[in-house]
Backbone as JSON Lines, residues from 0, in Angstrom:
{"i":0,"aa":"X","n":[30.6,3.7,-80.89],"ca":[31.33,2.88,-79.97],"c":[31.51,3.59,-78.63]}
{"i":1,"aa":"X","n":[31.83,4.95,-78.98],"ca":[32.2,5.53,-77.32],"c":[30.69,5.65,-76.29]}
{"i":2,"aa":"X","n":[29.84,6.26,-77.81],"ca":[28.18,6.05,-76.73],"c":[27.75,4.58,-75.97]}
{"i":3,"aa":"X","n":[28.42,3.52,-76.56],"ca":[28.28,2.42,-76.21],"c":[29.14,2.09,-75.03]}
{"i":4,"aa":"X","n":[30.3,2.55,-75.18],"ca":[30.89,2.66,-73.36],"c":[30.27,3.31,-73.14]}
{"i":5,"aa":"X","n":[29.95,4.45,-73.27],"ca":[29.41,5.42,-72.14],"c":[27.98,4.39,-71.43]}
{"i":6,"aa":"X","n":[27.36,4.25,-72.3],"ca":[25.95,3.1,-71.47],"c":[26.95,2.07,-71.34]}
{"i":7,"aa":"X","n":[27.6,1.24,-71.64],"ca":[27.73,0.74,-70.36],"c":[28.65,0.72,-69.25]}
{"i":8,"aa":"X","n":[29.61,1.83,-69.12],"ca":[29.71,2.44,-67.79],"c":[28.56,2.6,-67.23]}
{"i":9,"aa":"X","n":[27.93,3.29,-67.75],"ca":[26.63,4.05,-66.85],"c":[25.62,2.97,-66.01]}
{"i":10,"aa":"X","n":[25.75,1.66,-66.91],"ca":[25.0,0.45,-66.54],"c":[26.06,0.06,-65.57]}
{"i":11,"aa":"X","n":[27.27,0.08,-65.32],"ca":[28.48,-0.73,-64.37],"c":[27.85,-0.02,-62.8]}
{"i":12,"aa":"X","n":[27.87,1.13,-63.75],"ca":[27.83,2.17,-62.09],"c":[26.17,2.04,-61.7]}
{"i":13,"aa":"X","n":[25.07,2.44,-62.3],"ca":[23.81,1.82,-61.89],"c":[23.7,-0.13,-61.11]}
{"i":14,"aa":"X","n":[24.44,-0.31,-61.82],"ca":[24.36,-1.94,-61.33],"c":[25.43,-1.86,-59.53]}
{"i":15,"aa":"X","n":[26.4,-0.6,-59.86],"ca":[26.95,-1.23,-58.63],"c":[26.22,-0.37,-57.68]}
{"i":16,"aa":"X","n":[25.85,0.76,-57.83],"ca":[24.18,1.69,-56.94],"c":[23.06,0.51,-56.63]}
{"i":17,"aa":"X","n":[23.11,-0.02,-57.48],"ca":[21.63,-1.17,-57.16],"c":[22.28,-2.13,-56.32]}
{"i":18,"aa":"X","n":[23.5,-2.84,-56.27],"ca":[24.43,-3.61,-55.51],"c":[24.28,-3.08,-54.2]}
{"i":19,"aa":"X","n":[25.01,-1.58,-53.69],"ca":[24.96,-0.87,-52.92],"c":[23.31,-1.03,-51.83]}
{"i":20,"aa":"X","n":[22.55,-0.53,-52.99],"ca":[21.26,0.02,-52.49],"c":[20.36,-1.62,-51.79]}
{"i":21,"aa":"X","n":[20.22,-2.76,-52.64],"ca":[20.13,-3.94,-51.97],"c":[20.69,-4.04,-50.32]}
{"i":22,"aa":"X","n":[22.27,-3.59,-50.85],"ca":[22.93,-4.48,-49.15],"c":[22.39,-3.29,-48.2]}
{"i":23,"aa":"X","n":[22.04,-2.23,-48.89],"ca":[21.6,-1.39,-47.68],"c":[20.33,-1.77,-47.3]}
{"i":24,"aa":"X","n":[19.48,-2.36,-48.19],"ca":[17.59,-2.82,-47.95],"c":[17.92,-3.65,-47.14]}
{"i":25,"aa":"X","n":[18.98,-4.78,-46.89],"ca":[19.03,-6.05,-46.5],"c":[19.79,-5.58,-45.19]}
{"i":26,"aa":"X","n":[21.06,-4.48,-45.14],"ca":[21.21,-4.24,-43.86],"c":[19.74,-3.42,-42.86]}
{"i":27,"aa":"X","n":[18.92,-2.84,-43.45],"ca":[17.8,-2.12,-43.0],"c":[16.65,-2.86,-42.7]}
{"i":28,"aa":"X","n":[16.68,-4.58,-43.53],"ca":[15.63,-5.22,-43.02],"c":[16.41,-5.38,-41.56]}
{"i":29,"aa":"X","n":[17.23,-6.02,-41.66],"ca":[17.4,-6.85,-40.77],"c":[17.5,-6.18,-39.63]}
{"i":30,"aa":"X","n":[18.09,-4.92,-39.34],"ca":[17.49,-3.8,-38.34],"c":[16.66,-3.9,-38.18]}
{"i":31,"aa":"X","n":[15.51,-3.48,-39.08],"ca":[13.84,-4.0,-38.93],"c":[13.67,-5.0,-37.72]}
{"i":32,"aa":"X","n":[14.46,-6.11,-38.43],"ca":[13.87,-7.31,-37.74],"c":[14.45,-7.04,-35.88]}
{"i":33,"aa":"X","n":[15.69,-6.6,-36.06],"ca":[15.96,-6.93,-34.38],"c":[14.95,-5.7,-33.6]}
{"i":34,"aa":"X","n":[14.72,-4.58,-34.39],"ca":[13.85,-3.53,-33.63],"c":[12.01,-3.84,-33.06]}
{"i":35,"aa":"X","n":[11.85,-5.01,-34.56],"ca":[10.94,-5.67,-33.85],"c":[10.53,-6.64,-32.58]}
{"i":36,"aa":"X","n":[12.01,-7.45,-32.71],"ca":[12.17,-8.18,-32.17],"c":[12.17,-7.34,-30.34]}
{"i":37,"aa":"X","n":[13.09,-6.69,-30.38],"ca":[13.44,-6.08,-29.04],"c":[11.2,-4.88,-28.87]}
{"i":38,"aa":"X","n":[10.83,-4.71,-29.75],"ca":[9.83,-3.69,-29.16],"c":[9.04,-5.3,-29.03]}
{"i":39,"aa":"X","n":[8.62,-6.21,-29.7],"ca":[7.81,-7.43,-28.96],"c":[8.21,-7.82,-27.63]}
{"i":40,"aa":"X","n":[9.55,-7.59,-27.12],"ca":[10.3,-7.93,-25.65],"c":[9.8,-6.79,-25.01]}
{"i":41,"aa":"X","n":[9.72,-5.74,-25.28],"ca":[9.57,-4.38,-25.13],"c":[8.16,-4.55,-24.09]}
{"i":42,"aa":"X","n":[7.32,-4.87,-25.7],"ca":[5.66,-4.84,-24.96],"c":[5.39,-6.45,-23.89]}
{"i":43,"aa":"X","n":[6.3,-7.08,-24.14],"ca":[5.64,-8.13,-23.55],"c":[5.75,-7.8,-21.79]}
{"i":44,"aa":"X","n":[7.0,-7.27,-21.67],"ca":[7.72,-6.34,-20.06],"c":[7.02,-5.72,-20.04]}
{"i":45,"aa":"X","n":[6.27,-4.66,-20.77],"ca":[5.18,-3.78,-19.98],"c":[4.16,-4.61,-19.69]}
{"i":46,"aa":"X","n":[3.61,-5.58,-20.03],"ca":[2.52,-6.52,-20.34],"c":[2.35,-6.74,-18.8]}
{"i":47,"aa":"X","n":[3.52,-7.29,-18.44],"ca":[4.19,-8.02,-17.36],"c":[4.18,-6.68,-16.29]}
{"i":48,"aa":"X","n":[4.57,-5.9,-16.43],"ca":[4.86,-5.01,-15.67],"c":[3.43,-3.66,-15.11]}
{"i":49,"aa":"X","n":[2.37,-4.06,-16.2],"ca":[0.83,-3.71,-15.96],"c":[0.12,-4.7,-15.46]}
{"i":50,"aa":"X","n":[0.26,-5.93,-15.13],"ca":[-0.44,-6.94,-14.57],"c":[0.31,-6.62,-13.33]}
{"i":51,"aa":"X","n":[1.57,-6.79,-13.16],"ca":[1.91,-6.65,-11.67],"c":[1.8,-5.19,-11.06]}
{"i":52,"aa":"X","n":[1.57,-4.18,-12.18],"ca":[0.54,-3.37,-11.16],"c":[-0.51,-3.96,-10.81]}
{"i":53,"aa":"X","n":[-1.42,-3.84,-11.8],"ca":[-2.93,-4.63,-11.11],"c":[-2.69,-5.23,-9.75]}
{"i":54,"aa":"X","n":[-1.94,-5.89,-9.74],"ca":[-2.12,-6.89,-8.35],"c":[-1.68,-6.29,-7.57]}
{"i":55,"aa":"X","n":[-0.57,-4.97,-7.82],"ca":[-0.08,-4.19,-6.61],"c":[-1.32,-3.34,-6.12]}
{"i":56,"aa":"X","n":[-2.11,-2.85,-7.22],"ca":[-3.28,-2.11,-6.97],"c":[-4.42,-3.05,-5.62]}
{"i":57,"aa":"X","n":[-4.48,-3.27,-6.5],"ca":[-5.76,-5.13,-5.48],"c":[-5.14,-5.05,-4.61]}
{"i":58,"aa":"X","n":[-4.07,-5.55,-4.55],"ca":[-3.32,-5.67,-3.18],"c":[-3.59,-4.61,-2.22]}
{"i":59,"aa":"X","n":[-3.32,-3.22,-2.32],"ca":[-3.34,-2.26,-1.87],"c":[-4.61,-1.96,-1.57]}
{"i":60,"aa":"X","n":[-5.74,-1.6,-2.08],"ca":[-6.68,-1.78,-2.21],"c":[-7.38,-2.19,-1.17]}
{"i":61,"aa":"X","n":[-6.94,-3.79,-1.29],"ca":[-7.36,-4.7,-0.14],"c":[-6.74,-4.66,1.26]}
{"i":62,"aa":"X","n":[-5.38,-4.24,1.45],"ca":[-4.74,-3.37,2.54],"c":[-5.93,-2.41,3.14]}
{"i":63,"aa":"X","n":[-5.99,-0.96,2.14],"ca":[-6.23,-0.35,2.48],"c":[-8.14,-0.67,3.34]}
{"i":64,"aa":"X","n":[-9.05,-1.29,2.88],"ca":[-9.62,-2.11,3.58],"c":[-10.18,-2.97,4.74]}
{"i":65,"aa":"X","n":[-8.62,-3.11,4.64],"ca":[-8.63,-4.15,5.96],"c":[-8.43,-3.34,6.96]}
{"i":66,"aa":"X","n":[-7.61,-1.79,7.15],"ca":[-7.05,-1.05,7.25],"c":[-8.3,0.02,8.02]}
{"i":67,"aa":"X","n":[-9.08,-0.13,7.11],"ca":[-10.08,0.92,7.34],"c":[-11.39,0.21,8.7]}
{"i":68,"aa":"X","n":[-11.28,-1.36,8.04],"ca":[-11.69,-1.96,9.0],"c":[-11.35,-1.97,10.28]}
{"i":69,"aa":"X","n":[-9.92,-2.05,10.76],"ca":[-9.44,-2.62,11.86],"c":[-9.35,-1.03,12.44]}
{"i":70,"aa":"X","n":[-9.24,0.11,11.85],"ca":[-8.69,0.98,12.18],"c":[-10.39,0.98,12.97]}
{"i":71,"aa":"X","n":[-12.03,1.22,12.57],"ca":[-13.55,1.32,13.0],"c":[-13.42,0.25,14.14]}
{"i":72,"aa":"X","n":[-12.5,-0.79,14.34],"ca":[-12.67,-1.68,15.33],"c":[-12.11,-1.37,16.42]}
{"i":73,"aa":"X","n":[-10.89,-0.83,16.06],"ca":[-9.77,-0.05,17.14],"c":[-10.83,1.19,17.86]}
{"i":74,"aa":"X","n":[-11.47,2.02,17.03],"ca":[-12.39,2.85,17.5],"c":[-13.27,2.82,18.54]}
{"i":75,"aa":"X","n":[-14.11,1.62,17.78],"ca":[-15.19,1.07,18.81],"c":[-14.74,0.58,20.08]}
{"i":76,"aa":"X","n":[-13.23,-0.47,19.9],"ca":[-12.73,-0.86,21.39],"c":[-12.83,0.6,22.28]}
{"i":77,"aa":"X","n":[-12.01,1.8,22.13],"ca":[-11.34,2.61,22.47],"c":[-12.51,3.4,23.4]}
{"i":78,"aa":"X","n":[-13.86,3.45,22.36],"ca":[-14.87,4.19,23.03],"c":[-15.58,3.02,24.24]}
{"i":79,"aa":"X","n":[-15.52,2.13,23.62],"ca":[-16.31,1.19,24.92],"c":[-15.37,1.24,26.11]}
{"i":80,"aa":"X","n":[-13.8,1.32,25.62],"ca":[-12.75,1.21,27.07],"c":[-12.95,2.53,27.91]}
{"i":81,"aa":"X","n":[-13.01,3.49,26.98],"ca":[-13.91,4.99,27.5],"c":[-14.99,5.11,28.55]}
{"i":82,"aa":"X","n":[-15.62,4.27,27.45],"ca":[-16.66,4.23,28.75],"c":[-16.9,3.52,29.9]}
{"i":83,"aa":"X","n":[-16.29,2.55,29.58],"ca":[-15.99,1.41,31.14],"c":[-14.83,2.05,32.3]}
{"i":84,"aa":"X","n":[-14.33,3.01,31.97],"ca":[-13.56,3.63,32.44],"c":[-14.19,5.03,33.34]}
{"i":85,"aa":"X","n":[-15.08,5.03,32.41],"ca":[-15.7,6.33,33.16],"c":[-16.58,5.77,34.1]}
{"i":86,"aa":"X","n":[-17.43,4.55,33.76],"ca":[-18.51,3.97,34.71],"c":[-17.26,3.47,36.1]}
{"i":87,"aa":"X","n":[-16.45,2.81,35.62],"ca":[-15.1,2.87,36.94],"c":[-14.85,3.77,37.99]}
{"i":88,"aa":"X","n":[-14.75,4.78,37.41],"ca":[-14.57,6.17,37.75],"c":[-15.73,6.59,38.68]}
{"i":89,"aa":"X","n":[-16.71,6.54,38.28],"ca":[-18.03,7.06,38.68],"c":[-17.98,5.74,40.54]}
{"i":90,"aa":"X","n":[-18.18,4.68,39.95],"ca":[-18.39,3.28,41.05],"c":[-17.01,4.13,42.06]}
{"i":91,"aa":"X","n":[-15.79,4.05,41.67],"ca":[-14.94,4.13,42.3],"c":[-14.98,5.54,43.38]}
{"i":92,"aa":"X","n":[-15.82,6.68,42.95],"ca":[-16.31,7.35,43.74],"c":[-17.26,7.09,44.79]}
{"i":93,"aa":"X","n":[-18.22,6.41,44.09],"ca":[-19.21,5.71,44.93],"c":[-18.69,5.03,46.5]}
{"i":94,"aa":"X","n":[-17.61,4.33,46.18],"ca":[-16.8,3.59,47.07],"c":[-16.06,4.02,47.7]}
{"i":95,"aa":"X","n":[-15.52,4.93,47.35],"ca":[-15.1,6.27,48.34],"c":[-15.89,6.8,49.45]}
{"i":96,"aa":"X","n":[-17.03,7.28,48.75],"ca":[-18.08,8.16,49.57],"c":[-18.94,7.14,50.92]}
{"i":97,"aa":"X","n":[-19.11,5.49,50.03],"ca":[-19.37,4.76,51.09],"c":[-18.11,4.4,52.14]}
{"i":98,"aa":"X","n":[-17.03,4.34,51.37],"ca":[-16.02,4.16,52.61],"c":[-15.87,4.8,53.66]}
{"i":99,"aa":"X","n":[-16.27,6.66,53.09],"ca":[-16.15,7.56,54.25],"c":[-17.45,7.87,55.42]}
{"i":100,"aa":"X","n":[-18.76,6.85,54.51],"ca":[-19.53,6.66,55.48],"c":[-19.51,5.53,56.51]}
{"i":101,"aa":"X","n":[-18.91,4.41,56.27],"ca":[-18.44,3.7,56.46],"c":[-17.51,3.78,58.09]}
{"i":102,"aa":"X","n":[-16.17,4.21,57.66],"ca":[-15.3,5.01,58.61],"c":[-15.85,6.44,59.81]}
{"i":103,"aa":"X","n":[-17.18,6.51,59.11],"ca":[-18.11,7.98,59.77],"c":[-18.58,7.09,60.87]}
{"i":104,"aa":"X","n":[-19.4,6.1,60.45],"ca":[-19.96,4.98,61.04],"c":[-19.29,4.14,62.28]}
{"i":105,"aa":"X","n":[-17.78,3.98,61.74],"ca":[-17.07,3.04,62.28],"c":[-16.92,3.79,63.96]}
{"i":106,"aa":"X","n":[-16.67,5.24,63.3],"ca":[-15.88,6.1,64.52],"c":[-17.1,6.59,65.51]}
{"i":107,"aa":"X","n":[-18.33,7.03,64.95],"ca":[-19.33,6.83,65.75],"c":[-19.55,5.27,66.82]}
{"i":108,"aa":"X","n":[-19.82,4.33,65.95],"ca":[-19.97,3.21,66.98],"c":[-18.94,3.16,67.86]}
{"i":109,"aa":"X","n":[-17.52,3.36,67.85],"ca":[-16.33,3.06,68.41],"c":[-17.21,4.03,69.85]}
{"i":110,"aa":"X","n":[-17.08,5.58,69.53],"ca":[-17.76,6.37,70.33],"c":[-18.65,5.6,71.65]}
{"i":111,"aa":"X","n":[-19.63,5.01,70.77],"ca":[-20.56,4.16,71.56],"c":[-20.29,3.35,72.57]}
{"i":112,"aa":"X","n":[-19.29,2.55,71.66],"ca":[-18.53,1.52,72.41],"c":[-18.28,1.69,73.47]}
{"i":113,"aa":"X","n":[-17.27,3.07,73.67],"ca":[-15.99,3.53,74.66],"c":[-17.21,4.06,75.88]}
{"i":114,"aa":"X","n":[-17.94,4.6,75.27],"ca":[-19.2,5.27,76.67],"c":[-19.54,4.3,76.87]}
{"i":115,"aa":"X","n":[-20.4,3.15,76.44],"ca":[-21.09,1.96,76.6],"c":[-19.88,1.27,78.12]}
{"i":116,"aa":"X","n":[-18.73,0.96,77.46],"ca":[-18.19,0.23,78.55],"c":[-17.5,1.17,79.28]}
{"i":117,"aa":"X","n":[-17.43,2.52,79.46],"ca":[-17.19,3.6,80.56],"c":[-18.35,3.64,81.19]}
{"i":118,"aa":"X","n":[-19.63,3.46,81.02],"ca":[-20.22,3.58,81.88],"c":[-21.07,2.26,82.24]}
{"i":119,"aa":"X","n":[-20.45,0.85,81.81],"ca":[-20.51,0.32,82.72],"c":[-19.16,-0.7,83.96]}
């Protein structure tokens, strides 16, 4: 009789370990479940958050581009303004040098002039 309590105490207390050990499987699924739940939210935000790189990339990308373009256009203006500047430069001497032949000219004829009608 006492071996017979003794099993089944031993069965009370195994049964309430297995009681125990259940609500702990069932508290541990269900952890499971929200940890899944939150890492599927998890990956779907990176998902989201690697596509809108991509497009920051492209984007940039295509900046940089346009960038590289306008910057060879800015260039080319800069050297042609260069050089229209220098051909300026050059004429604008030119126009000088005729002005001072010009004024060489002017003051000679004047010369002419002044004898021309001094002596008549």
């Amino acid at each position: 009789m006492d071996e017979c309590d003794a099993i089944n105490s031993e069965n009370y207390m195994l049964t309430d370990a297995c009681s125990e050990l259940k609500k702990s499987i069932r508290e541990l699924e269900h952890e499971n479940k929200i940890l899944k739940s939150e890492k599927t939210e998890t990956n779907m935000t990176n998902l989201i958050l690697y596509e809108d790189l991509k497009k920051f990339k492209e984007t940039l990308s295509l900046k940089e581009e346009a960038f590289a373009a306008d910057l060879t256009k800015l260039e080319n203006e800069s050297f042609e303004l260069k050089q229209k500047l220098e051909s300026l430069l050059v004429e604008n001497r030119k126009l000088l040098e005729n002005l001072k032949q010009v004024e060489s000219d002017f003051g000679a004829n004047r010369r002419w002039n002044r004898a021309f009608l001094a002596l008549n």
